[in-house]
C-alpha positions as CSV (number, residue, x, y, z in Angstrom):
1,X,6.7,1.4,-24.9
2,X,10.6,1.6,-23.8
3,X,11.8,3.8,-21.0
4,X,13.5,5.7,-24.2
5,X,10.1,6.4,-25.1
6,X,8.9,8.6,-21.7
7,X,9.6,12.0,-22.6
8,X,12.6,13.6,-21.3
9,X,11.4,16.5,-19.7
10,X,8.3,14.5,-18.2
11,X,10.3,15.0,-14.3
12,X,9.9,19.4,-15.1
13,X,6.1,18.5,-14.5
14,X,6.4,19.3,-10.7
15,X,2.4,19.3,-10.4
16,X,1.7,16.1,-11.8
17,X,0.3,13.6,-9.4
18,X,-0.7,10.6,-11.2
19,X,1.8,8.6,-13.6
20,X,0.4,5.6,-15.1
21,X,3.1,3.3,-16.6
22,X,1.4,0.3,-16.9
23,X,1.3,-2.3,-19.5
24,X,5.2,-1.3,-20.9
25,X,7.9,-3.2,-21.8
26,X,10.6,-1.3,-20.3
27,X,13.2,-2.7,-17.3
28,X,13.9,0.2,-15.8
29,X,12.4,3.8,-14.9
30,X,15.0,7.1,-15.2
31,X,15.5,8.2,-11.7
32,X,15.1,11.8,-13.2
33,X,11.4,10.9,-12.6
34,X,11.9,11.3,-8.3
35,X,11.9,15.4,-9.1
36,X,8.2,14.8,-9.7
37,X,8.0,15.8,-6.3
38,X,3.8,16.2,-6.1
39,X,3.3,12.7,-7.6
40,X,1.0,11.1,-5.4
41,X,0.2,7.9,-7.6
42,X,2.6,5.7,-9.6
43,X,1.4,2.6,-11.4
44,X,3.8,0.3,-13.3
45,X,0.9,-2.8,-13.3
46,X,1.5,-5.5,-15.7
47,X,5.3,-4.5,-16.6
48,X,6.7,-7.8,-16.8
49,X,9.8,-6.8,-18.1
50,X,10.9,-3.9,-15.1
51,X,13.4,-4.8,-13.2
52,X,14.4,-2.1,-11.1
53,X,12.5,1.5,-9.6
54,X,13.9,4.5,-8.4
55,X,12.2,6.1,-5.3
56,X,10.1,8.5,-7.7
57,X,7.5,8.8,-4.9
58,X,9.5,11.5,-2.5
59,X,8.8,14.1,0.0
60,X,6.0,16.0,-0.4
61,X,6.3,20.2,-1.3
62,X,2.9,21.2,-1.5
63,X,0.1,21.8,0.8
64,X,-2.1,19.1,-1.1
65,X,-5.0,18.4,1.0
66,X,-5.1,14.3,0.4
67,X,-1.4,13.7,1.7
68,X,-1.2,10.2,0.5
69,X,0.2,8.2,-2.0
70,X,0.2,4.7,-3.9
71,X,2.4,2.6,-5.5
72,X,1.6,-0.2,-7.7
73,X,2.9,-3.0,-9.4
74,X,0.0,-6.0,-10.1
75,X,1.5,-8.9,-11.8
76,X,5.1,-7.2,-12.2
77,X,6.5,-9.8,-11.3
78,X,10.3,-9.6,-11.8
79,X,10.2,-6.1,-9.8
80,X,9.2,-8.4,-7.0
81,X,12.3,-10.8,-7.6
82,X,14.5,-8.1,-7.5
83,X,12.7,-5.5,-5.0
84,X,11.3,-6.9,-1.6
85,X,8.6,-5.7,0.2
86,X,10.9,-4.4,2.8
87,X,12.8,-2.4,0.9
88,X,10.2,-0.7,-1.0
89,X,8.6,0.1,1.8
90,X,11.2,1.1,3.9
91,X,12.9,3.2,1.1
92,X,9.7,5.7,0.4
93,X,9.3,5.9,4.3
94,X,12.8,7.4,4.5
95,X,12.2,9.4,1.2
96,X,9.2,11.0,2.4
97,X,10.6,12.4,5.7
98,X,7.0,12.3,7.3
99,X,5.8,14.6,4.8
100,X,2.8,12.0,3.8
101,X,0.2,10.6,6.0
102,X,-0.3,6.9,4.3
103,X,1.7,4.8,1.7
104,X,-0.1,2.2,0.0
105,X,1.3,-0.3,-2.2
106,X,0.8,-3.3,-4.0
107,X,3.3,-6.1,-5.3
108,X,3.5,-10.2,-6.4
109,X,4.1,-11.9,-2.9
110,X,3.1,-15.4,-1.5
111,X,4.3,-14.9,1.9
112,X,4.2,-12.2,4.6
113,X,7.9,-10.8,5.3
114,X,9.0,-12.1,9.0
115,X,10.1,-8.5,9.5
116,X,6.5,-8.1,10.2
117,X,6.6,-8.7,14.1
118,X,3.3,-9.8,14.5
119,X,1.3,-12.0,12.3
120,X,-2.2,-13.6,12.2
121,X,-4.8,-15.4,9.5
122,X,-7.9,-14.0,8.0
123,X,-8.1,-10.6,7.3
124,X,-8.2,-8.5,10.8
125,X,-5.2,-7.7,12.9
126,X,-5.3,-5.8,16.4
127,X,-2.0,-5.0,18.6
128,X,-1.5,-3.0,21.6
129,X,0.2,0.4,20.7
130,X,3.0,1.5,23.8
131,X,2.2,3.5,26.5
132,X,2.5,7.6,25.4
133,X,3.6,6.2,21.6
134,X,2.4,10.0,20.8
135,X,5.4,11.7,22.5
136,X,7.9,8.7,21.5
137,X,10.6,10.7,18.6
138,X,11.7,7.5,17.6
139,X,8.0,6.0,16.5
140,X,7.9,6.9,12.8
141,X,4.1,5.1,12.5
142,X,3.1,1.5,11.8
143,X,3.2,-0.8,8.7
144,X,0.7,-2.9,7.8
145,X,0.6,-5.7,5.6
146,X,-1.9,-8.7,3.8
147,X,-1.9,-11.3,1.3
148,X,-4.8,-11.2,-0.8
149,X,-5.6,-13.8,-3.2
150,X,-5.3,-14.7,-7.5
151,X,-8.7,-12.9,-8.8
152,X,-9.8,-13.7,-12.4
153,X,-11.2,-10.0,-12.8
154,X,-14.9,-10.8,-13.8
155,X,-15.7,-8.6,-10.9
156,X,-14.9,-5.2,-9.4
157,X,-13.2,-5.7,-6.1
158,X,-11.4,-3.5,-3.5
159,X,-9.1,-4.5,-0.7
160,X,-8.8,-2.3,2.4
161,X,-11.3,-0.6,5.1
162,X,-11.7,0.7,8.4
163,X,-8.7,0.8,10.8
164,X,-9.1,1.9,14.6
165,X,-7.4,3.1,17.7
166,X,-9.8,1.5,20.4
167,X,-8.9,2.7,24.0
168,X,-10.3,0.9,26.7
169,X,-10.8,2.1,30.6
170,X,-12.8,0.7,33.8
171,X,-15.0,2.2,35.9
172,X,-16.6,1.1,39.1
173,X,-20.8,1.7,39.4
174,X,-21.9,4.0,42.2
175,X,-24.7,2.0,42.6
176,X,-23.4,-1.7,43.6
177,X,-20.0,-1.1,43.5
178,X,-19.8,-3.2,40.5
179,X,-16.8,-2.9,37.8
180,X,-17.1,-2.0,34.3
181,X,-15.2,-1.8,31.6
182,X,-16.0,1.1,28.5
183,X,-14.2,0.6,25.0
184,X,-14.2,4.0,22.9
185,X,-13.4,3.6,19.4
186,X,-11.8,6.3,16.8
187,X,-11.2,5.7,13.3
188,X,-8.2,6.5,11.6
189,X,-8.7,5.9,8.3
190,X,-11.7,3.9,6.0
191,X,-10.0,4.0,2.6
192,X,-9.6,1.2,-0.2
193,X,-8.5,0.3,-3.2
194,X,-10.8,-0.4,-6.1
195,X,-9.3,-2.6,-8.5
196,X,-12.0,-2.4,-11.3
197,X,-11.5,-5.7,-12.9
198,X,-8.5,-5.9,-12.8
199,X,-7.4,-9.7,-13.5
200,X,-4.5,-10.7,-10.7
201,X,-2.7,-13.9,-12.0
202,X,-1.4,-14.6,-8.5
203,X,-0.6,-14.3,-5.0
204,X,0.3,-10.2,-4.2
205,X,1.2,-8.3,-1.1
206,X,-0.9,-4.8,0.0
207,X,1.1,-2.6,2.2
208,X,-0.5,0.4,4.5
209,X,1.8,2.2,6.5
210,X,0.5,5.0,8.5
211,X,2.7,7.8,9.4
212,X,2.7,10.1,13.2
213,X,0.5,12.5,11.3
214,X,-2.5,9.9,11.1
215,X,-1.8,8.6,14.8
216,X,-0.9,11.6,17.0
217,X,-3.9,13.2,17.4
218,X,-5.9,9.9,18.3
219,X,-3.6,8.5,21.1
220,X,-3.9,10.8,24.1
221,X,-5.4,7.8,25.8
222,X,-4.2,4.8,28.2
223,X,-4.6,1.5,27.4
224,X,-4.7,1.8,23.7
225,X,-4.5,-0.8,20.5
226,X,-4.6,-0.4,16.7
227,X,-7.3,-2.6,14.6
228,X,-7.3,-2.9,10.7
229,X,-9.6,-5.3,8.6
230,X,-8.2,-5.8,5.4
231,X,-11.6,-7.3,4.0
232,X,-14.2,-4.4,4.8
233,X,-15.9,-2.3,2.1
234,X,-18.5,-0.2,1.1
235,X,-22.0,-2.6,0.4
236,X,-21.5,-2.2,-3.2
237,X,-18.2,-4.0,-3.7
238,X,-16.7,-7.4,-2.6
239,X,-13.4,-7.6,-1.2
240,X,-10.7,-10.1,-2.6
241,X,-10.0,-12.9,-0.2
242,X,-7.4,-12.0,2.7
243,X,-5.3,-14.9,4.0
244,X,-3.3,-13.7,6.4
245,X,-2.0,-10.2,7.6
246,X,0.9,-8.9,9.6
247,X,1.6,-5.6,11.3
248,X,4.8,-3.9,12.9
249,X,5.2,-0.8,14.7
250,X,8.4,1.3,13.3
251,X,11.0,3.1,14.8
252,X,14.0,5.2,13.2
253,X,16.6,2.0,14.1
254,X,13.7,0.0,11.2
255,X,15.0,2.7,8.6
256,X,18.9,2.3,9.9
257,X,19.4,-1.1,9.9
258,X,21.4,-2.1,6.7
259,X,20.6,-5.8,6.5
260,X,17.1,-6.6,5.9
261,X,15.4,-9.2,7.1
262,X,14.4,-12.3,4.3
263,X,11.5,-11.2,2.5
264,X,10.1,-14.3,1.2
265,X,8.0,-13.3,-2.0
266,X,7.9,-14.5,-5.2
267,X,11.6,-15.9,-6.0
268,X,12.8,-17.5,-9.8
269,X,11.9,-20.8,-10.4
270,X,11.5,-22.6,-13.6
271,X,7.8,-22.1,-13.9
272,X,8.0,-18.0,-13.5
273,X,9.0,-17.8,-17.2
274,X,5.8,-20.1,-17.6
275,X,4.2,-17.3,-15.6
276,X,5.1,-13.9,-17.8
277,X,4.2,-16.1,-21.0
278,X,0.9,-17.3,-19.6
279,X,0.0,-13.9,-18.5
280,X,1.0,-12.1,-21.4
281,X,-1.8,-14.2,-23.5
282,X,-3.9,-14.0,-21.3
283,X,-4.4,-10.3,-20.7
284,X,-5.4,-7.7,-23.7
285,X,-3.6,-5.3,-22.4
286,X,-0.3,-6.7,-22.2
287,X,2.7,-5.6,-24.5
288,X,0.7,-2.4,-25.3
289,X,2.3,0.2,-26.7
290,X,-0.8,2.6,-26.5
291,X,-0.2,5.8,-24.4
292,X,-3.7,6.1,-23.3
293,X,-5.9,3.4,-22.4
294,X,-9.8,3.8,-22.1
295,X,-10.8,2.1,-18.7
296,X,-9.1,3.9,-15.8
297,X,-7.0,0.9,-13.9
298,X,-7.7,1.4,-10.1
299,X,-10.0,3.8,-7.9
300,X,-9.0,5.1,-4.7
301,X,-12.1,6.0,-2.2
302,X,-13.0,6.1,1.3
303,X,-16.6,5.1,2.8
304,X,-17.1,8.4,4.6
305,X,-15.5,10.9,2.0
306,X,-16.3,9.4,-1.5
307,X,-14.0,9.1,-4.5
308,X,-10.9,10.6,-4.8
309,X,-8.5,10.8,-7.7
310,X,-11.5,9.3,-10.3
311,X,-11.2,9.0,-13.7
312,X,-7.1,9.0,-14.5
313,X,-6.1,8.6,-17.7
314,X,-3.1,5.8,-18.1
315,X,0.2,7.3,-19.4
């Protein structure tokens, strides 16, 4: 399918929240599509001919109680030469106007951005969060982001989990005089994705991004830090491996700044045409033309809440 071939009057749909696009041979997306202002979920997976994406995920104008939303783009790989990380992320940030709690998104990477300030291996990332961050105007919430390894796709797997403010205070026994210390955990969110098969060709980048409106509420504390493990999920799925993860708390002068730091993901080389071709062969679904497929592409659930936005039908 060609962008010519998404119907015109698709963006007067101001309810829909789930667009799949995936599997399409088209390079570009009408920006008519950003006055789908309820759209909670955009997929363009497998599009290895898109070059370019308007912001189509915006503020949000309804009181829709799951005030998230995802982005993804699995093995689109020239979207990723032309769009870094960085400025995906830091464009839908601006676009939503703190209207959404968490952003999600997935794209081809091999190397975490340096714009993320601080950076570890494996799969679980803790930092300090600033003293009274809760009354600070120019916090506008904290980025996350992971690397997460080629998967053939034999398997389900899901990528995400718990992440925690932890606040930590010391005490001194009235018995002996003796001093403790007392850590108090509260979660802040337990959600991943579920990929359900799908085959990943290579390395991509996940990027959470929490907004005030998850933190606020859970930083009346002193002494506090933010944990996230990547690699964490419900019993009855396996994560894909996690090799390394970054995180970076963001203020308005993040969203002013007009040159971006290098975001070093997937750049052209001479094997990336080796890459679409092999890929394309490789995966049924590719080059399909078919406006609805039969397996829903990705799952979005948290451990404590259960499924949410099951069974979508691709566009």
């Amino acid at each position: 399918m060609g962008v010519e071939d998404i119907p015109s009057d698709i963006s007067g749909l101001s309810s829909l929240k789930v667009l799949y696009l995936n599997s399409n041979n088209f390079t570009s997306i009408a920006a008519s599509l950003a006055r789908l202002s309820n759209l909670q979920y955009l997929g363009v997976c497998n599009c290895r001919e898109l070059e370019s994406l308007p912001v189509v995920l915006k503020r949000k104008t309804s009181d829709w109680k799951h005030n998230w939303s995802y982005f993804l783009a699995i093995n689109s790989y020239r979207l990723a030469e032309n769009m870094s990380a960085i400025t995906l992320l830091k464009t839908h940030i601006k676009a939503f106007a703190n209207s959404r709690k968490r952003f999600d998104a997935v794209i081809p990477g091999n190397e975490i951005p340096e714009w993320f300030s601080q950076q570890r291996g494996g799969s679980v990332i803790e930092i300090p969060l600033p003293l009274n961050i809760q009354n600070d105007s120019q916090c506008i919430g904290v980025a996350f982001c992971c690397i997460f390894g080629d998967d053939d796709g034999s398997e389900i797997k899901v990528i995400g989990g718990p992440t925690y403010i932890h606040s930590r205070y010391s005490g001194q026994s009235s018995s002996n005089g003796s001093v403790f210390q007392v850590k108090n955990s509260r979660m802040v969110d337990s959600s991943f994705l579920n990929f359900c098969g799908r085959r990943i060709k290579k390395d991509h980048l996940f990027l959470r991004y929490f907004s005030p409106l998850s933190l606020k509420d859970k930083c009346e504390a002193k002494d506090l830090s933010l944990e996230m493990s990547f690699q964490s999920s419900p019993k009855r799925y396996p994560s894909v491996k996690v090799k390394k993860c970054g995180v970076r708390i963001m203020y308005e002068k993040d969203l002013e700044e007009i040159k971006e730091l290098q975001c070093h993901t997937i750049q052209s080389s001479p094997n990336l045409e080796h890459i679409h071709h092999h890929s394309t062969e490789n995966d049924g679904s590719a080059g399909s033309t078919s406006l609805v497929k039969r397996k829903r592409d990705i799952d979005v659930e948290t451990e404590e809440e259960g499924p949410h936005l099951k069974g979508f039908k691709t566009f």
